[in-house]
Each structure stands twice: as structure tokens, then as C-alpha cells.
C-alpha positions as CSV (number, residue, x, y, z in Angstrom):
1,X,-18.8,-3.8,-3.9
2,X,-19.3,-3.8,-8.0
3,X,-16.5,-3.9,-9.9
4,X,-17.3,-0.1,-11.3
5,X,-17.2,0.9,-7.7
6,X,-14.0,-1.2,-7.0
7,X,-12.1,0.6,-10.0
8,X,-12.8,4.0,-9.2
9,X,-11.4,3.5,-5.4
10,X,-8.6,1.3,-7.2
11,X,-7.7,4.1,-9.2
12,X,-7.7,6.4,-6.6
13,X,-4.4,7.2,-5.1
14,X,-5.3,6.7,-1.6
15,X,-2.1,8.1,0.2
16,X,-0.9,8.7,4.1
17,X,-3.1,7.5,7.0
18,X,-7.4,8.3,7.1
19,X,-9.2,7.9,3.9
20,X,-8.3,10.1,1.8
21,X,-9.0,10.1,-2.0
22,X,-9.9,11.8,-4.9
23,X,-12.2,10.9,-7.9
24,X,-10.0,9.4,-10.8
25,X,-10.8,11.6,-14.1
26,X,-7.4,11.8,-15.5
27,X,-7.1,10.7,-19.8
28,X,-4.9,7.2,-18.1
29,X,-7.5,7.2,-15.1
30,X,-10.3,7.1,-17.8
31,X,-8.1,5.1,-20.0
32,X,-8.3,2.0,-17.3
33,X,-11.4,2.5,-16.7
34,X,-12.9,1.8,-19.8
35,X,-10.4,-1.4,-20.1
36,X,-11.0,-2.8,-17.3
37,X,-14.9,-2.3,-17.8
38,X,-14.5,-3.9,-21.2
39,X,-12.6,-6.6,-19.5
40,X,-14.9,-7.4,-16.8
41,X,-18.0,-7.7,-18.6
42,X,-18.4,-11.9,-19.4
43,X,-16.2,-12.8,-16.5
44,X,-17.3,-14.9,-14.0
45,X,-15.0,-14.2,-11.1
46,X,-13.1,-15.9,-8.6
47,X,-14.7,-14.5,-5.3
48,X,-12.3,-14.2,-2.9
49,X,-13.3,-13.2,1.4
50,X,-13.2,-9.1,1.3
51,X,-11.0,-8.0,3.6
52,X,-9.8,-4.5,4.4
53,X,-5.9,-4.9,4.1
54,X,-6.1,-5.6,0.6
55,X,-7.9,-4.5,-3.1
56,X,-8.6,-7.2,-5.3
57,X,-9.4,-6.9,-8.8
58,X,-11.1,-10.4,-10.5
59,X,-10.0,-11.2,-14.0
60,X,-9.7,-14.1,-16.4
61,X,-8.0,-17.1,-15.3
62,X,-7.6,-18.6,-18.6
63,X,-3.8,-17.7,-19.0
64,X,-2.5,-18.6,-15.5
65,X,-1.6,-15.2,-14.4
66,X,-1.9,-13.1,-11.4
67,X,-0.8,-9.6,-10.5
68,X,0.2,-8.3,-7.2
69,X,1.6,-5.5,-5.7
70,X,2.7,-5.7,-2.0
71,X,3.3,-1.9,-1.8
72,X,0.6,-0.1,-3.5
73,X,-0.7,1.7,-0.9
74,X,0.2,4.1,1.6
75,X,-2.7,4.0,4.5
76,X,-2.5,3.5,7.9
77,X,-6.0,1.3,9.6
78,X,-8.2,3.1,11.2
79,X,-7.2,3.2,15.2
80,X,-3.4,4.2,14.6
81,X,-3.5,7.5,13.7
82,X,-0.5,8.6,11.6
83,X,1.8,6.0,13.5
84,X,3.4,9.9,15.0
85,X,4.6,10.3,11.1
86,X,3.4,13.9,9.6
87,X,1.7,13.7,6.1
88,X,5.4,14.2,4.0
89,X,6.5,11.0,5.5
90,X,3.6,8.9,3.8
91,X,4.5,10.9,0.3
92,X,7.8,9.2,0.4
93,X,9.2,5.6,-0.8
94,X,9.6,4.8,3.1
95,X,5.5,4.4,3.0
96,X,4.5,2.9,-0.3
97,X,6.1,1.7,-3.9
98,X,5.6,5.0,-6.0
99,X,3.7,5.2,-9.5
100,X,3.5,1.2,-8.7
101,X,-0.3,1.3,-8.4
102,X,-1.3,2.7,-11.5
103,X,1.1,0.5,-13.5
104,X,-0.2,-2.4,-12.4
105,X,-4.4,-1.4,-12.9
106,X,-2.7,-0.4,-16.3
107,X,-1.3,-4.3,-16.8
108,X,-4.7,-5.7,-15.5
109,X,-6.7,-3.7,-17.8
110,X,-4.4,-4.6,-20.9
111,X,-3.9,-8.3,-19.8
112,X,-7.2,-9.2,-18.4
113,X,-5.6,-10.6,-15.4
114,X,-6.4,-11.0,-11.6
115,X,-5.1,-8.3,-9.2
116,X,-4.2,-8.1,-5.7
117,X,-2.8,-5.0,-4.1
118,X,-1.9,-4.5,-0.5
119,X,-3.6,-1.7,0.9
120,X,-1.6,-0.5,4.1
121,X,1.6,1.3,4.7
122,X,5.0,-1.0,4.8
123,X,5.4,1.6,7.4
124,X,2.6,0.1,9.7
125,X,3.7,-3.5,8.2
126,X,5.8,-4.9,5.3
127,X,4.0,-7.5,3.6
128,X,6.3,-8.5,1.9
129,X,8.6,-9.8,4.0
130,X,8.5,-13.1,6.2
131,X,6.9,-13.4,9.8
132,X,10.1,-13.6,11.6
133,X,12.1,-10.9,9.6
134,X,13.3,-7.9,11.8
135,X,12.2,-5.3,9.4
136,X,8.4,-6.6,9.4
137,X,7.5,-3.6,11.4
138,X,10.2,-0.6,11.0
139,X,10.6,1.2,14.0
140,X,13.4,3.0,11.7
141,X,13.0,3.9,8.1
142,X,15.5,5.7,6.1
143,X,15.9,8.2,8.9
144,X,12.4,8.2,9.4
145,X,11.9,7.6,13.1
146,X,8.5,5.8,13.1
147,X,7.2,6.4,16.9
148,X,3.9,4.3,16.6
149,X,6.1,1.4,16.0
150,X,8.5,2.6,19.4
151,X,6.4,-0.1,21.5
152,X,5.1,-3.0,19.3
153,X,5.3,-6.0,21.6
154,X,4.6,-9.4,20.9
155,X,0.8,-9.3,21.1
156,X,1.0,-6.5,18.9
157,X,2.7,-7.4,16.6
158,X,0.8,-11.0,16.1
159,X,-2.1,-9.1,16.0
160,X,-1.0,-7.1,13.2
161,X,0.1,-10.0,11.5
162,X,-3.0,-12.0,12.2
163,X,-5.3,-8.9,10.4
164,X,-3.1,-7.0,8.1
165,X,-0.4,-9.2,7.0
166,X,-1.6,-13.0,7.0
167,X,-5.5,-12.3,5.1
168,X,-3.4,-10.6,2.1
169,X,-0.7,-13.8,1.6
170,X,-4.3,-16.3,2.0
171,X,-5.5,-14.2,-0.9
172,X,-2.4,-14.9,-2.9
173,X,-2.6,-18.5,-1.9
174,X,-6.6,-18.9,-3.0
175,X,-6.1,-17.2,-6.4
176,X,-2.7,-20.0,-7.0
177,X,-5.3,-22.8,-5.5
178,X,-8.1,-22.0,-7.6
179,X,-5.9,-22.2,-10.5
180,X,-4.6,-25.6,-9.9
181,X,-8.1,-26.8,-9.1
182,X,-9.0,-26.1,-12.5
183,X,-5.4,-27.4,-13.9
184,X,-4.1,-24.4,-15.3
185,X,-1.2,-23.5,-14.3
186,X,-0.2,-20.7,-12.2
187,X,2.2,-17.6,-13.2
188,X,2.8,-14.9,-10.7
189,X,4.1,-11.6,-11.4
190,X,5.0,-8.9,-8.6
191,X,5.7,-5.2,-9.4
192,X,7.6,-3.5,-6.9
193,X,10.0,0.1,-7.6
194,X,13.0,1.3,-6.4
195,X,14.2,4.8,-5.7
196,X,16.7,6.2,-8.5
197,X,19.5,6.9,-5.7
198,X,20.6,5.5,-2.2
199,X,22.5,6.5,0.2
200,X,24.2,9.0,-2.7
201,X,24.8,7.1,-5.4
202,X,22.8,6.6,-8.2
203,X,21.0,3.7,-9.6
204,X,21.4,3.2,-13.4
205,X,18.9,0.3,-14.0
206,X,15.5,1.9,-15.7
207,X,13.8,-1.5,-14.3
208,X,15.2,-4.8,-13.2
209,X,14.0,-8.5,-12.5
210,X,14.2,-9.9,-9.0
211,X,14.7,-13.9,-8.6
212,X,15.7,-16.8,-7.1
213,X,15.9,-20.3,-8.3
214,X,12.9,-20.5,-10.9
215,X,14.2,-18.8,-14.2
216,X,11.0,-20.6,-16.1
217,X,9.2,-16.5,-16.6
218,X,12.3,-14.7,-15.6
219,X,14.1,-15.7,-18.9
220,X,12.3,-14.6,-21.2
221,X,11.1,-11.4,-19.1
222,X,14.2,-10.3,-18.9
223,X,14.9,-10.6,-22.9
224,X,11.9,-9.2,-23.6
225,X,12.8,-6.1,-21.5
226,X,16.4,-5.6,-22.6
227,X,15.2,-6.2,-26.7
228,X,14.1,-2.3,-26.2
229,X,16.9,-0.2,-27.2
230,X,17.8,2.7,-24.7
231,X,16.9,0.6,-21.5
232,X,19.2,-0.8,-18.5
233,X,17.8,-3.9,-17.6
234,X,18.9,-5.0,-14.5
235,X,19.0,-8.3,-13.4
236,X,18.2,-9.1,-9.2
237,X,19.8,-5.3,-8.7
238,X,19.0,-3.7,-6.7
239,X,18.1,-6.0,-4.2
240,X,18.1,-9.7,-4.2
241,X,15.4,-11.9,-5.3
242,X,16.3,-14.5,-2.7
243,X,14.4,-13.2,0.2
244,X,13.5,-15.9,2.9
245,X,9.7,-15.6,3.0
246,X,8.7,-12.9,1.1
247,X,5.9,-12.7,-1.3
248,X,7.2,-14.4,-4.0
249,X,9.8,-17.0,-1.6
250,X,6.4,-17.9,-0.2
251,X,4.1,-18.1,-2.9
252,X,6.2,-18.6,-5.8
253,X,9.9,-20.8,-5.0
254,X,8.3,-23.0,-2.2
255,X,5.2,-23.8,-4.1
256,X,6.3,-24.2,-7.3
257,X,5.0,-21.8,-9.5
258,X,6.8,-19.8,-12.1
259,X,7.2,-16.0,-10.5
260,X,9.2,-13.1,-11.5
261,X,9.3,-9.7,-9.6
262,X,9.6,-6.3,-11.5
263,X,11.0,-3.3,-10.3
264,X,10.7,-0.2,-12.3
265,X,12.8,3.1,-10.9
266,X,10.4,5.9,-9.3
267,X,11.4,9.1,-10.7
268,X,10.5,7.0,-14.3
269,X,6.7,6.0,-13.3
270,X,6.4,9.1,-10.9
271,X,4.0,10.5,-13.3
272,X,1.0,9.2,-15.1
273,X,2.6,9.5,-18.3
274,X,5.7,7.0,-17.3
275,X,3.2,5.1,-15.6
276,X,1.5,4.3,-18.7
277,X,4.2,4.1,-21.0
278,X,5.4,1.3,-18.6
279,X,2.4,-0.8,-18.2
280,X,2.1,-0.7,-21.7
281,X,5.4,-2.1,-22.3
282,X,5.5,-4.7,-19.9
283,X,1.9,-6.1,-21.3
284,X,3.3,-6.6,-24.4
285,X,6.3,-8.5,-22.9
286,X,4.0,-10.3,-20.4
287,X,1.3,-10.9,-23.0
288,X,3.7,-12.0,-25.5
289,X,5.5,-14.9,-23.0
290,X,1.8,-16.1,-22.0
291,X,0.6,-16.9,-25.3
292,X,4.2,-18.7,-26.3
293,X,3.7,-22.2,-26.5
294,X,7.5,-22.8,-25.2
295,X,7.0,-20.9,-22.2
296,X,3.7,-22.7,-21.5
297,X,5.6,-26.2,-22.0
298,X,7.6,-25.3,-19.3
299,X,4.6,-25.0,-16.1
């Protein structure tokens, strides 16, 4: 697939279970476009194996960083149907991270950096959690009743781990291997959001920082975000970044390499205009810690 191609079915907000998408012609749509273009044209990428369960966007490697987003999309693979879910389920935080997808094309067109999105429902599996965790594959989501999950056995479920879960996480682990073979040092950055209530009570952070025992990018992420006036910066609310094998537990703390997740509340990057308004904030943080020469001392 060429890259164009690749960004106009990134950009495309594939939603719910088929194929459903629409041509991406908004002013941001267009915006990243053109960016990522611009930013593609004297790379020589990293190939990684194409796989189905996952969208992956080359970019420089000069810097050390990579993007991902576990929760990007919302499809189900083709031989599942809807999973027994009507189309209103897979609109809803239950199925994918909202606004998340465009934010992050936004931070890879402004920083220039490798992407990798997940491309399936966390209703048909949560990549980002670890093999053995009970809520890999939700029978029960936030009242949602999920009924193609009723009678996952264990063949099932190794199977879906085997071809939706396991080549996503050997992506992750090819980009961070690439990079060390060339000795530059690794940075991963995961963008995840959060719904602006639960269970009835609201959720004053705008966006927070999920971690565990690496502070090395979460320090000066987290200034960086709370030095703009009007914003509640949250820090591992609300949800703890010390999740036995998730993305970044996996990828990030037991390999070594400097990680911080964002999480950015929905109703704020529910819209394109949010959506851009963060992505362009957090490149400048993001941009601004890569090129400092203390934070580089530290990988």
C-alpha cells in the first residue's frame, strides 16, 4: 500500500464492525494530509510485516520516538459479524478510544514520528491488556452485554490472541528493536482517552499521564502539560499506570525504554476542532522534550 493510500484510510474513521469508511476531506483531514505527505517524502522507512489488526504509519527514526494508540479503532474482523452488538454500541467508549485517532495522525504529522494504531474493537479484544487478564475479551462492558464473546473458549480465545492481539505487540517490539540496532534510543508514547464521567461522577482532569516506575519522559511531560494555564493535569488518574502487561508494562517498564501514556477526556477531542487543538499542544510538549539535551542524557 503507498503511504498516500495508507493516509487516506488512516484518516478515515473506520467505526463498528464491516468496512465502513468515508473519504477524509475535512480542513484537519486535509491539514494531515498534506503534513504527513511533506513528512514522508525523503524517508526511507522501517518496513514492518502488514498485518490486518493493525495501521502502521513509517516515519523518522532520528529522535527515538514512536506513537501508538491501542484503541483507535472500532472494527470487528471479517467472520464475527457485529459480535450480537447493534451499530450504537460500536459509537460508544465501550468499543474504541474516541477523537484518539485523529490526535494521534495529528502528532505524527507534526513530529515526524512512527505510528502504530490498533485496528479492531477492545470489544472483540483489548490489546492493551496482558494475555492472562480477565478483561482481555469482555463478555460485559459497561452494561453492554457483548453475546459474541458469551462462548469464547480456550481455542478461541488463543486464536484470537495468536492473529489480533500478539502481530500488533511484535509490531511495537520491531519498531523498539530497530531502534536499538541503530543505537538510538527508544521513546514510547501511548495516547489513550477517558470518558468525562463514570458511574455518575465527573472527572475533572482535561488530560492526565499514566505511569509506573520510569519517570525519565513522564517528568517533564507532565510539566510541560500543566505550564498551560486553565488545564487539570492529572497525574495516573484516572486509572493506574501500573498495569501487569499492558502495552506500555510490556514494551516500555520491562524493556527499558522511557514511556509515558496520555489520556485526554472524550467530550474535549470529540470533535475535530479539540482534536486538533490537542495534537497540536502535545507536539510542542513532545517536540520540545525530544530535542532537550537533559532529557536525551537520561536514555
Amino acid at each position: 500500500m503507498s503511504v498516500r493510500l495508507f493516509i487516506h484510510n488512516a484518516i478515515s474513521f473506520n467505526v463498528g464492525f464491516g468496512s465502513q469508511s468515508k473519504l477524509a476531506n475535512s480542513k484537519y483531514d486535509l491539514y494531515i494530509l498534506k503534513m504527513l505527505k511533506k513528512s514522508q517524502s525523503d524517508l526511507s522507512p522501517l518496513k514492518l510485516p502488514t498485518h490486518d489488526s493493525f495501521d502502521y504509519l513509517p516515519g523518522a527514526v532520528e529522535h527515538g520516538l514512536i506513537l501508538i494508540a491501542d484503541h483507535a479503532g472500532a472494527l470487528v474482523p471479517e467472520g464475527y459479524g457485529s459480535l450480537g452488538l447493534g451499530p450504537d454500541q460500536f459509537e460508544r467508549h465501550i468499543a474504541y478510544d474516541i477523537g484518539v485517532r485523529k490526535v494521534v495522525l495529528g502528532l505524527a504529522a507534526a513530529l515526524g514520528a512512527p505510528l502504530l494504531m490498533g485496528k479492531y474493537s477492545r470489544l472483540f479484544i483489548d490489546i492493551n491488556r496482558g494475555i492472562d487478564d480477565p478483561t482481555l475479551i469482555m463478555k460485559l462492558s459497561d452494561g453492554a452485554v457483548v453475546p459474541g464473546n458469551l462462548d469464547v473458549d480456550a481455542d478461541e480465545r488463543a486464536h484470537r490472541v495468536k492473529h489480533f492481539f500478539q502481530p500488533y505487540h511484535d509490531a511495537v517490539d520491531m519498531l523498539i528493536d530497530h531502534y536499538i540496532r541503530h543505537d538510538i534510543a527508544p521513546v514510547l508514547l501511548s495516547v489513550h482517552s477517558f470518558t468525562p464521567a463514570w458511574k455518575g461522577v465527573p472527572r475533572p482532569w482535561h488530560a492526565s499521564v499514566l505511569w509506573d516506575r520510569d519517570d525519565r519522559l513522564v517528568r517533564p511531560l507532565l510539566k510541560g502539560m500543566r505550564a498551560s494555564e486553565g488545564h487539570h493535569i492529572g497525574d495516573n488518574v484516572p486509572y493506574s499506570g501500573e498495569l501487569a502487561g499492558d502495552t506500555l508494562n510490556s514494551h516500555g517498564t520491562r524493556r527499558g525504554v522511557a514511556h509515558a501514556l496520555i489520556e485526554i477526556r472524550q467530550d474535549l477531542i470529540g470533535h475535530e476542532d479539540g482534536q486538533r487543538e490537542w495534537a497540536d499542544r502535545i507536539s510542542r510538549i513532545i517536540g520540545d522534550i525530544m530535542e532537550d539535551e537533559n532529557f536525551r542524557q537520561t536514555l
